[in-house]
C-alpha positions in Angstrom: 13.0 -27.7 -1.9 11.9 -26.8 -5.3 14.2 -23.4 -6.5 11.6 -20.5 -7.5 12.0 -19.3 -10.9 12.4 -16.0 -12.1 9.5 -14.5 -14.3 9.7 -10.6 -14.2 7.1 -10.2 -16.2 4.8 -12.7 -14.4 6.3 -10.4 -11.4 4.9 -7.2 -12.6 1.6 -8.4 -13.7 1.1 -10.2 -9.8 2.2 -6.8 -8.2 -0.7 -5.2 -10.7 -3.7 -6.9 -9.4 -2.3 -6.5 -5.3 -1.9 -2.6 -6.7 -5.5 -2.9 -8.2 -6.8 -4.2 -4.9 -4.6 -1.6 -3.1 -6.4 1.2 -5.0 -9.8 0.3 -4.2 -9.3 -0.7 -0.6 -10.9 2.7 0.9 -14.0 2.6 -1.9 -16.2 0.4 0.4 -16.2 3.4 3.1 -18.4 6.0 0.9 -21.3 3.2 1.0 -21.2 3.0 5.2 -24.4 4.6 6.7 -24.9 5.2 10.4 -21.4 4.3 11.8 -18.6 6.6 13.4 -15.4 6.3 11.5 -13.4 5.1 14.2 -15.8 2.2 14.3 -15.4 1.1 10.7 -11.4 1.9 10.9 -11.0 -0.5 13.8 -13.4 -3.7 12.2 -11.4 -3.1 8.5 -8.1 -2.9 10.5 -9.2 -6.4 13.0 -9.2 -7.7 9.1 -6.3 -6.3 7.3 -4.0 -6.0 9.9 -5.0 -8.7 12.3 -7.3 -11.4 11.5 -6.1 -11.8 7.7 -2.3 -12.4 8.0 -2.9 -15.0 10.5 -4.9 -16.9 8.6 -2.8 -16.3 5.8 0.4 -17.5 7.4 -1.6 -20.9 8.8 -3.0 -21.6 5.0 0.5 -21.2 3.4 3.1 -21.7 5.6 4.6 -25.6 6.4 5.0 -26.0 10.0 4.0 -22.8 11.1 5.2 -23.2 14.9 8.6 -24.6 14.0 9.1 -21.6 11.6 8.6 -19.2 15.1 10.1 -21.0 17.2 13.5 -21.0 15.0 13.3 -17.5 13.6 15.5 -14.7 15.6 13.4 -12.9 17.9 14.1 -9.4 17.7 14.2 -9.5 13.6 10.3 -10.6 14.6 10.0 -7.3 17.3 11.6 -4.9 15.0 9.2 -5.9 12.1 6.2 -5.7 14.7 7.9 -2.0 16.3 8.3 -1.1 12.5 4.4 -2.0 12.2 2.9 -0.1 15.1 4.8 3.0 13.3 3.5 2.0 9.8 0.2 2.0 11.6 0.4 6.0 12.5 0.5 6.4 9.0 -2.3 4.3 7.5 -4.4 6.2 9.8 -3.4 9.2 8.5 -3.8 7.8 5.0 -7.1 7.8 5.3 -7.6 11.0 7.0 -6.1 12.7 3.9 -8.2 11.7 1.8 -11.1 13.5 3.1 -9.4 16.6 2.2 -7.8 16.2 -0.8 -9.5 13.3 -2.4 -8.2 9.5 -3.4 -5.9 11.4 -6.4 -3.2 13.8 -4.9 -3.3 11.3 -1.5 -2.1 8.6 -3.2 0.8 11.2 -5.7 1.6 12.6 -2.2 1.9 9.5 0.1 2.7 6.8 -2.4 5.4 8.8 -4.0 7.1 9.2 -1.3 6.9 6.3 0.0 8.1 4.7 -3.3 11.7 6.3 -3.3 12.3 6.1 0.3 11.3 2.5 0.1 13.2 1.5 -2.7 16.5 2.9 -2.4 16.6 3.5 1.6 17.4 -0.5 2.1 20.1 -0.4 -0.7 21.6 2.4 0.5 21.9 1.4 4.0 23.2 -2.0 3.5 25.6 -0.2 1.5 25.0 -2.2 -2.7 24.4 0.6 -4.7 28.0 0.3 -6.4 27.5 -3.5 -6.5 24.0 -3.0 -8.3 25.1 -0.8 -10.4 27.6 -3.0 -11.6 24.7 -5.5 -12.8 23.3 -5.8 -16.3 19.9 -4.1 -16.8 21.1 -1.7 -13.8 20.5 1.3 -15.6 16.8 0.5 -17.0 15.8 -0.2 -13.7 17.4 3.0 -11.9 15.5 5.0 -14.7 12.2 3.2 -14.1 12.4 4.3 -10.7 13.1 8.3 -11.4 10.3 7.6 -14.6 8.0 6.3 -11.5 8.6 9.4 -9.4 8.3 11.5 -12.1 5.3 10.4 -12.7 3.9 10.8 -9.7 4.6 14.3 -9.4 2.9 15.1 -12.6 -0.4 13.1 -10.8 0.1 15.4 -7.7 0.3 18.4 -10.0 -2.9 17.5 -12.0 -4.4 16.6 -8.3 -3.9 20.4 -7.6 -5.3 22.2 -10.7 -8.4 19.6 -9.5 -8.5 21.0 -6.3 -8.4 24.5 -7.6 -10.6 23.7 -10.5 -13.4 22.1 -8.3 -13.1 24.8 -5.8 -13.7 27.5 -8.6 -16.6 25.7 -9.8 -18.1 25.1 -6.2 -17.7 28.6 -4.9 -15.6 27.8 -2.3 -13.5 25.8 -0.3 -16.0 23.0 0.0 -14.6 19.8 1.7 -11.0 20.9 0.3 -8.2 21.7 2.5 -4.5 21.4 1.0 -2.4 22.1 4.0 -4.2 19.4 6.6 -4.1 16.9 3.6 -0.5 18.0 2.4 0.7 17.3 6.4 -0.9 14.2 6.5 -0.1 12.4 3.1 3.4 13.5 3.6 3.3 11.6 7.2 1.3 8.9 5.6 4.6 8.8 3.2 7.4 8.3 5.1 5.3 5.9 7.2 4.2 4.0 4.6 8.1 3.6 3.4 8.6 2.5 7.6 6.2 -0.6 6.2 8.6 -1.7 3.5 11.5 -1.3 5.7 9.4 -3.6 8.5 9.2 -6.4 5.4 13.0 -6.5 4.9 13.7 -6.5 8.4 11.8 -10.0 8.5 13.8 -11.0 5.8 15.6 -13.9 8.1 12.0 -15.3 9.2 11.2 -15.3 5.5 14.1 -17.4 4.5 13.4 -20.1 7.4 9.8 -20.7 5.9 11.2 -21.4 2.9 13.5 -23.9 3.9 10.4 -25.2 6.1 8.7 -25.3 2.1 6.9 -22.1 2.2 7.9 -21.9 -1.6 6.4 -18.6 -3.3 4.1 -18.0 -0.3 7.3 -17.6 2.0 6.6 -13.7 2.7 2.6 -14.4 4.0 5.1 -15.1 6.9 6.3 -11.6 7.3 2.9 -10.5 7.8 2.5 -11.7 11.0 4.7 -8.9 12.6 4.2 -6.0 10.5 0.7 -5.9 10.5 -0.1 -6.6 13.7 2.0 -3.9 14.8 0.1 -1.7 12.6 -3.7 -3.1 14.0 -2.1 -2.3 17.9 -1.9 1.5 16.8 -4.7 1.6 14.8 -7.0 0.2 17.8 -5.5 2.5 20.0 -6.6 5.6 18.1 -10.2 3.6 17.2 -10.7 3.2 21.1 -9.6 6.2 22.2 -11.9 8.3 19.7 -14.9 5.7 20.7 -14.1 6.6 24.2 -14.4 10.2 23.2 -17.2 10.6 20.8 -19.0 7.6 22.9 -20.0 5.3 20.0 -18.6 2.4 21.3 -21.6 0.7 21.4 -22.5 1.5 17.4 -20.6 -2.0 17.4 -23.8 -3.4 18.7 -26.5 -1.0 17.1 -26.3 1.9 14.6 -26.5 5.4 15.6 -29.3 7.4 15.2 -30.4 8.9 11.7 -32.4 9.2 8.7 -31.7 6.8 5.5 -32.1 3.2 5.0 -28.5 1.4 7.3 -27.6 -2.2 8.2 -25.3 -2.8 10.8 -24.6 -6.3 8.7 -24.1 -4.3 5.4 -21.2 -1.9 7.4 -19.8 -4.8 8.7 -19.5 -6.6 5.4 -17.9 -3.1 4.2 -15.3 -3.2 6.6 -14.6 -7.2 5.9 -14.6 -6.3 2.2 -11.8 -2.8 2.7 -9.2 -5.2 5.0 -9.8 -7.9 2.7 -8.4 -5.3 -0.5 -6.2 -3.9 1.7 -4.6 -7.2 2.8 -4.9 -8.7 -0.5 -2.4 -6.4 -1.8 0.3 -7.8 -0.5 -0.7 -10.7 -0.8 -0.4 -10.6 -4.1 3.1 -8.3 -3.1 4.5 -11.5 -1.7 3.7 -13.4 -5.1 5.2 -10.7 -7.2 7.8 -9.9 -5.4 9.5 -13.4 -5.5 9.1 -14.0 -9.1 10.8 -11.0 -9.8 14.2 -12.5 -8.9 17.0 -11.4 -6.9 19.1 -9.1 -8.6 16.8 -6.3 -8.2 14.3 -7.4 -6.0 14.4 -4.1 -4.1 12.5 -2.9 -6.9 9.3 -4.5 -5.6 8.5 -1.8 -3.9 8.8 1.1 -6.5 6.9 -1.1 -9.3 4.5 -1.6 -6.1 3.9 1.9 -5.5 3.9 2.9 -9.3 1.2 0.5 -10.3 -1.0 2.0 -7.1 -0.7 5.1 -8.0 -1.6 4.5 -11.5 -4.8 2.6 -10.6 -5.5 5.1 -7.6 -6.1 7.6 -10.5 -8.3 5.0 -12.8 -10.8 5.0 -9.5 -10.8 8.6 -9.4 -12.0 8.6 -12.9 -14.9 6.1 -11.7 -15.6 8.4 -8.4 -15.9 11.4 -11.1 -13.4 13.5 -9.0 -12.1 14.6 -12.3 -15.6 15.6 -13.6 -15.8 19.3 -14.4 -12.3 20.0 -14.0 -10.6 22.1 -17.2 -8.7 20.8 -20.3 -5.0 21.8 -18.5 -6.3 19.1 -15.6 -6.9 16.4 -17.7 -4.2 16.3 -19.9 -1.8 16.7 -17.2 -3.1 13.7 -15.9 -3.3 12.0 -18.9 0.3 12.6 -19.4 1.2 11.4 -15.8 -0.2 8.4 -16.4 1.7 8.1 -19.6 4.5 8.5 -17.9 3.7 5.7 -15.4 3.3 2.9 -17.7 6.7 4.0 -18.8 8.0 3.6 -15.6 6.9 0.1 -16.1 8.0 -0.9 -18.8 11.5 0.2 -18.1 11.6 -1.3 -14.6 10.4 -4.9 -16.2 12.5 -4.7 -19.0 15.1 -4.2 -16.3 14.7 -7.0 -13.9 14.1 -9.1 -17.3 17.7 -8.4 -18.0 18.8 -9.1 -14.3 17.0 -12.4 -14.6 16.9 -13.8 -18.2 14.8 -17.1 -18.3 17.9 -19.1 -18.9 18.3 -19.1 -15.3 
């Protein structure tokens, strides 16, 4: 079994493109025609929560059945219980933006979610005073409070939007703070429940790389987070389906105006699960070339990166179009800030890791 080397900076930039994916997962939805939302979120989530990290774990992982049948059981059901939770909040995810746009859901939810998620698992295992013993301990403690920092300056800059939009509409319009505040704030400690559901699997991880799993070892994990989260999310889909009765829009679109495609949606859906699960896909590959010493830190430069590219789409969606000169430099200097964030958090785990070893 071949030892995987530590590249940080190979890390960061394979956490950058499953961030980039991450960021764009929800576009595909603007372009659906004719098709309840409950009936798109339940075919994306068959895909990114279901369909994808099975055949994810089959093409990557040696000897698949062996790898179950040795792993300990309930570090495999508290990863899948952790899921279904994680699920409650992706759902929400997407609710929010509706109201407050891609922008201040991802400041609010992501941010969150990135401090819980990095320094929860430290904490509880009880290593702070052990990691900050380490060399480079200190850049990469800063890149994290950089990170969250500059998320709240995004968050801010998402709220002079939302006011400046508003004053330029007339009204409200499609706007609401508080049911978007509620629900990216759900979305974020949910969303941290997700990471925690990844290190609980840790064990399962380190039998399929003994089994030769290599750097795809984590595709492994997958198969129990995810699928907790597709259980919740088909439960809501169902349940509003029931209730709105457009169960059968699976079948045949709804009735309307406007050119639709029942293939087109469906291709929509394939192509948000697909993002969606190719982010951590691409999690897993950064993850383990970021080393040991500080691989909690996956999940900060994670969030960091999403949040940074959440923003770049937001500029492509024109959500920033007509907003004032205060609202775009604030964002400008949140994102500034972000690529700060990391820079010190890769020049940190390059300390931790030095190619020497």
């Amino acid at each position: 079994m071949n030892p995987i080397v530590a590249a940080p900076l190979l890390g960061v930039c394979l956490h950058g493109i499953g961030a980039f994916l991450a960021a764009n997962c929800y576009s595909p939805q603007k372009y659906l025609r004719r098709w309840s939302w409950e009936i798109y979120w339940l075919t994306q989530a068959a895909w990114c929560w279901f369909l994808w990290p099975i055949i994810g774990a089959i093409a990557t992982v040696p000897q698949l059945w062996h790898v179950l049948a040795e792993a300990p059981k309930d570090r495999m059901l508290f990863s899948f219980l952790m899921g279904i939770a994680y699920g409650v909040g992706g759902t929400a995810f997407n609710v929010s933006i509706r109201y407050i746009g891609f922008s201040l859901t991802y400041a609010i939810a992501v941010g969150l979610s990135s401090i819980l998620g990095t320094l929860v698992p430290p904490l509880v295992r009880g290593q702070f005073g052990d990691i900050f013993a380490k060399v480079g301990a200190g850049w990469v403690f800063a890149g994290v409070a950089a990170g969250a920092v500059g998320i709240a300056v995004c968050g801010a800059a998402g709220h002079f939007k939302e006011g400046d939009l508003k004053a330029r509409a007339g009204g409200p319009g499609e706007f609401s703070m508080i049911k978007g505040l509620l629900l990216s704030l759900l979305a974020g400690v949910l969303s941290a429940v997700y990471g925690f559901a990844l290190e609980v699997a840790a064990p399962v991880v380190d039998i399929a790389e003994q089994h030769g799993a290599g750097i795809w070892k984590g595709n492994i994990a997958y198969l129990f987070a995810n699928t907790g989260a597709f259980v919740t999310a088909a439960l809501y889909s169902l349940y509003l389906a029931r209730r709105n009765k457009s169960l059968g829009e699976l079948r045949r679109l709804r009735a309307g105006e406007g050119r639709a495609s029942l293939t087109g949606n469906y291709l929509l859906a394939l192509l948000t699960g697909t993002l969606w699960y190719g982010q951590f896909f691409f999690y897993n590959l950064g993850h383990v070339r970021l080393g040991r010493q500080y691989a909690f830190s996956s999940w900060a430069i994670h969030m960091i990166l999403l949040v940074l590219f959440s923003n770049l789409v937001g500029v492509v969606f024109q959500e920033w179009k007509g907003c004032r000169e205060r609202t775009k430099t604030t964002i400008g200097l949140g994102l500034a800030v972000l690529c700060a964030a990391i820079l010190l958090l890769t020049y940190g785990n390059y300390l931790g890791e030095p190619p020497s070893q």
